[in-house]
N, C-alpha and C positions, 0 to 999 in steps of 0.2 A: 504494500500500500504506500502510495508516495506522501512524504510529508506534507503536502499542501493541500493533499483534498480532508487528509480525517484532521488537520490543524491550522487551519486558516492563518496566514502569518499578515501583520500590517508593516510596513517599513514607513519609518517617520520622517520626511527631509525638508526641515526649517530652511527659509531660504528667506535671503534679503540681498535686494540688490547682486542677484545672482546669474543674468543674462549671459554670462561668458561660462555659466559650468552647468544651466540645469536642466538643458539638453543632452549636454555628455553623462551625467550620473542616470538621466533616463535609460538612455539608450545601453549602460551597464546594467539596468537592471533588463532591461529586452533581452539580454544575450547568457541572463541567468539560464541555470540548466533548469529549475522550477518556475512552474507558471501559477497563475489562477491565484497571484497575490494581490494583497492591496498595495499602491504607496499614499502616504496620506502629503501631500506637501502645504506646507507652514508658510503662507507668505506674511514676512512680517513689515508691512507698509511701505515693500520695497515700490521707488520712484523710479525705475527703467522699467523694463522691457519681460522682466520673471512672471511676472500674471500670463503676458500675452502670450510668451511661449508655453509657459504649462499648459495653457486653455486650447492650445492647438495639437497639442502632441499627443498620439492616437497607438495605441501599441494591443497587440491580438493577446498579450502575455502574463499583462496584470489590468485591475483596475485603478484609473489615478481619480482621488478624490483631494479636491482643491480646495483650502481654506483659507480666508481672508484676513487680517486682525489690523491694529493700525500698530503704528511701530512700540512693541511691548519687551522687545529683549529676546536671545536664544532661550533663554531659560523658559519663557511663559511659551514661546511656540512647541518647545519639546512637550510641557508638561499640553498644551491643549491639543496638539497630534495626535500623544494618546489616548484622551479620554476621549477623540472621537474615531480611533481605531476599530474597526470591528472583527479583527481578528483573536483567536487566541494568543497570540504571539508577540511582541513586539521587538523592534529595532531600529535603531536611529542610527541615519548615515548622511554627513554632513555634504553639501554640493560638490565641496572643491574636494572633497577624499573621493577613496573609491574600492570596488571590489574584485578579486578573482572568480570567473563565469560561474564558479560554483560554488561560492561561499557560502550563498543561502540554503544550497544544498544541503553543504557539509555539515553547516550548524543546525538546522533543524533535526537532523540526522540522532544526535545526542539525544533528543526529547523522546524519538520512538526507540532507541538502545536504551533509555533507561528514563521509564514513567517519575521516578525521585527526582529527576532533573529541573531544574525551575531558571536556572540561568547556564544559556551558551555562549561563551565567549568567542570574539573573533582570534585570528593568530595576527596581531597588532603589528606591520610593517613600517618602517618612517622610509617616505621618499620625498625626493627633492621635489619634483612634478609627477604624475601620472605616468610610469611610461619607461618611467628612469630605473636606473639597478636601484635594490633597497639600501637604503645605506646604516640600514641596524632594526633592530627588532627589539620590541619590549621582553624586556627579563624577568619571570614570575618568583617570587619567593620561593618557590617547591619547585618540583623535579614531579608531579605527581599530575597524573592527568584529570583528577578531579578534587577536589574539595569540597566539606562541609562548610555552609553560609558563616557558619559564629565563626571561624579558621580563617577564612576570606575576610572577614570584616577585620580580627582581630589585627589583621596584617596590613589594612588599607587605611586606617586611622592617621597617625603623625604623619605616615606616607605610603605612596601607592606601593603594595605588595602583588596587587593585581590589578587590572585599567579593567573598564567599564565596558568597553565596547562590545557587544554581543547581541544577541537574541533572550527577552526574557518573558518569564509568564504573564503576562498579560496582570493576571489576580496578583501576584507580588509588589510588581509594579508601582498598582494602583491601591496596595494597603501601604507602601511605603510612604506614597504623596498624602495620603491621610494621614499616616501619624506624623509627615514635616508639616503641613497645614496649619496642624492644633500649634505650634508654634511658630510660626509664620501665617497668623490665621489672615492675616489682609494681604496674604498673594504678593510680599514686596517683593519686587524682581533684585536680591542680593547677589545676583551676577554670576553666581555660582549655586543654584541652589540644584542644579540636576547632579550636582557632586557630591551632596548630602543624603539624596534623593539613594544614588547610587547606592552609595555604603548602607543605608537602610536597609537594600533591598537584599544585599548580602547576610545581612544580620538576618531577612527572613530566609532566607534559602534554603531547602532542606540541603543541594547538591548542586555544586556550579564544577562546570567542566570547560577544559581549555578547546575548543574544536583546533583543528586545521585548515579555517577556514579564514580565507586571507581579507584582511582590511587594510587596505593601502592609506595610511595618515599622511598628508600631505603639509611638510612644513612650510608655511605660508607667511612669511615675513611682513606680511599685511595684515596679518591677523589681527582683528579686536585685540586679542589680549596680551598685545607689543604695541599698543598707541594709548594715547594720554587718553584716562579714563577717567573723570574728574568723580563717578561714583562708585571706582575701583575700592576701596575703604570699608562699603556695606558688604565685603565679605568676610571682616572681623566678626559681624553678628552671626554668620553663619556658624562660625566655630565656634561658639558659645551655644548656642542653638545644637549644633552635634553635640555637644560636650552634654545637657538635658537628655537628646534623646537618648542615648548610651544608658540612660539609668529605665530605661523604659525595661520590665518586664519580659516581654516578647523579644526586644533586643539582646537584651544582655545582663549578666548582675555578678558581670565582674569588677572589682577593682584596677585591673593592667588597663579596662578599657576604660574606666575614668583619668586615671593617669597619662596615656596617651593622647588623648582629649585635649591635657592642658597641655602638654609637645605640643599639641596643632594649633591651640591656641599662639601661643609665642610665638612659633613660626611663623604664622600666618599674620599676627602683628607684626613682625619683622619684613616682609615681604609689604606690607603696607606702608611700613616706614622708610623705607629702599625707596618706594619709588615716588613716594613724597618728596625725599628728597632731591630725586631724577625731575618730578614734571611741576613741582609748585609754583616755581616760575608760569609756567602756561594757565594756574590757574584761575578764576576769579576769586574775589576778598570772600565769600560766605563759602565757597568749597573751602579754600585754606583752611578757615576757620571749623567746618565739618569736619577735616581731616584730623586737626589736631585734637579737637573734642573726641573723638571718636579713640583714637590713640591714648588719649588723656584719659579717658574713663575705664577703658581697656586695661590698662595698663595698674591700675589703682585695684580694679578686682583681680588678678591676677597676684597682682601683689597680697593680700588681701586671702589667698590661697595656699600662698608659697609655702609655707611650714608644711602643709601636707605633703606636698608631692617633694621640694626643696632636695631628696636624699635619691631622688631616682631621675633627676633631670640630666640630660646630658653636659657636658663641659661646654658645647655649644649652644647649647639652649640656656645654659645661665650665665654666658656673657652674655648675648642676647640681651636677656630680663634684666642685666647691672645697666648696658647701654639705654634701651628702652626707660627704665628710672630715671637714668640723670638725664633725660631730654623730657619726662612726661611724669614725673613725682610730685 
């Protein structure tokens, strides 16, 4: 039985301002070796030419369902993709990336070898462009071709043990966006929120497995997240935010994952404070002003913490917190 007819898959693809790639990711997905898919595409208020082409583009191999929004962030277009996906399945694949003919194959494949399975990973490539040799591949913590969710999560906290890119159960997914909601219940787009989203979903997993199935990441030097982003900052809340869910029940009730929590905390202040100090110049007086509150208050709970975790922090992460003090105490 082929995996597309007994498991409907949707594929998610946010597009903004996307006229020079999304007819090429189309027509990757035509040359899948599985048919009778959805794609659901995301346009997010893009001003060229992405509407007019998705709206003409006619393929005998999946169905494409087109959705509108005005400009709300990657983040909001992933999360509304899926809740209007109707398959079992989902996966999200970005314009400018891409895939090998039979990725969707290969990863679906994992779901009917084994019903436990709830997240299929893609096999993660970094290329220059589309086309080009790979010039490295993502490195997993294990040597193991599958893992339990709490194992996965435990490892993708302070930092990525495992990436995200995959195929996942549809039901997972969508109890993961529920329990980030209850704390982010007014939908802010923190810029990062399908990374918290992620790691959730790991925590519910019964069984996530690495396929063979190729996703070509595309390093894009244009990227969003290499230009001045004046609300780059609201991803401290997020790390505060994981660091809550972590205590959640369903997720977790260990201790290492609180502790790691406050790793990603720091870091993740750090990384804000990096490039505060890179673009403040570009910025306007009330973002400055945001940034430094934002750091400022951060940095005070944190502190405010430190005696607990204080004996398991790394030698990196408490200079870190000493610099962080004398700029924001």
């Amino acid at each position: 039985m082929k995996p597309h007819q007994s498991n409907p898959l949707s594929v998610i693809v946010p597009a903004y301002n996307e006229e020079k790639n999304i007819i090429k990711i189309l027509k990757q997905f035509e040359q899948q070796t599985i048919s009778d898919f959805e794609v659901v595409i995301v346009d997010d208020g893009s001003i060229d030419n992405t509407v007019h082409l998705a709206k003409n583009f006619h393929s005998e191999n999946f169905k494409i369902n087109l959705l509108q929004q005005s400009n709300m962030g990657a983040a909001r277009a992933r999360e509304n993709g899926i809740m209007a996906a109707t398959g079992d399945y989902v996966a999200i694949v970005d314009c400018d990336d891409g895939l090998a003919n039979n990725s969707l194959e290969l990863a679906m494949q994992s779901f009917i070898n084994c019903p436990e399975v709830d997240i299929s990973l893609f096999d993660l490539c970094y290329v220059n462009e589309l086309g080009s040799e790979i010039s490295g591949k993502f490195s997993y913590y294990t040597d193991k071709k599958s893992v339990c969710g709490k194992d996965a999560l435990a490892n993708s906290i302070s930092i990525w043990g495992i990436h995200a890119f995959g195929i996942y159960k549809k039901e997972i997914i969508l109890q993961a966006y529920n329990i980030y909601n209850k704390y982010n219940n007014n939908h802010v787009n923190l810029l990062n929120n399908d990374e918290i989203v992620s790691r959730i979903s790991f925590g519910l997993a019964k069984k996530i497995t690495f396929s063979d199935a190729k996703y070509f990441f595309v390093n894009n030097m244009q990227s969003t997240t290499r230009r001045v982003n004046e609300n780059y900052y609201k991803v401290i809340h997020n790390a505060f935010i994981l660091q809550q869910i972590l205590k959640e029940p369903k997720i977790c009730c260990e201790d290492k994952f609180d502790a790691a929590a406050y790793t990603l905390i720091i870091s993740t202040q750090w990384g804000v404070f990096r490039r505060y100090l890179s673009w403040h110049k570009h910025f306007s007086k009330d973002a400055r002003i945001a940034w430094r509150n934002a750091l400022k208050e951060s940095t005070l709970q944190v502190i405010n913490a430190q005696r607990k975790y204080e004996f398991i922090l790394s030698r990196k992460s408490r200079l870190q917190l000493i610099i962080l003090k004398l700029f924001f105490r």
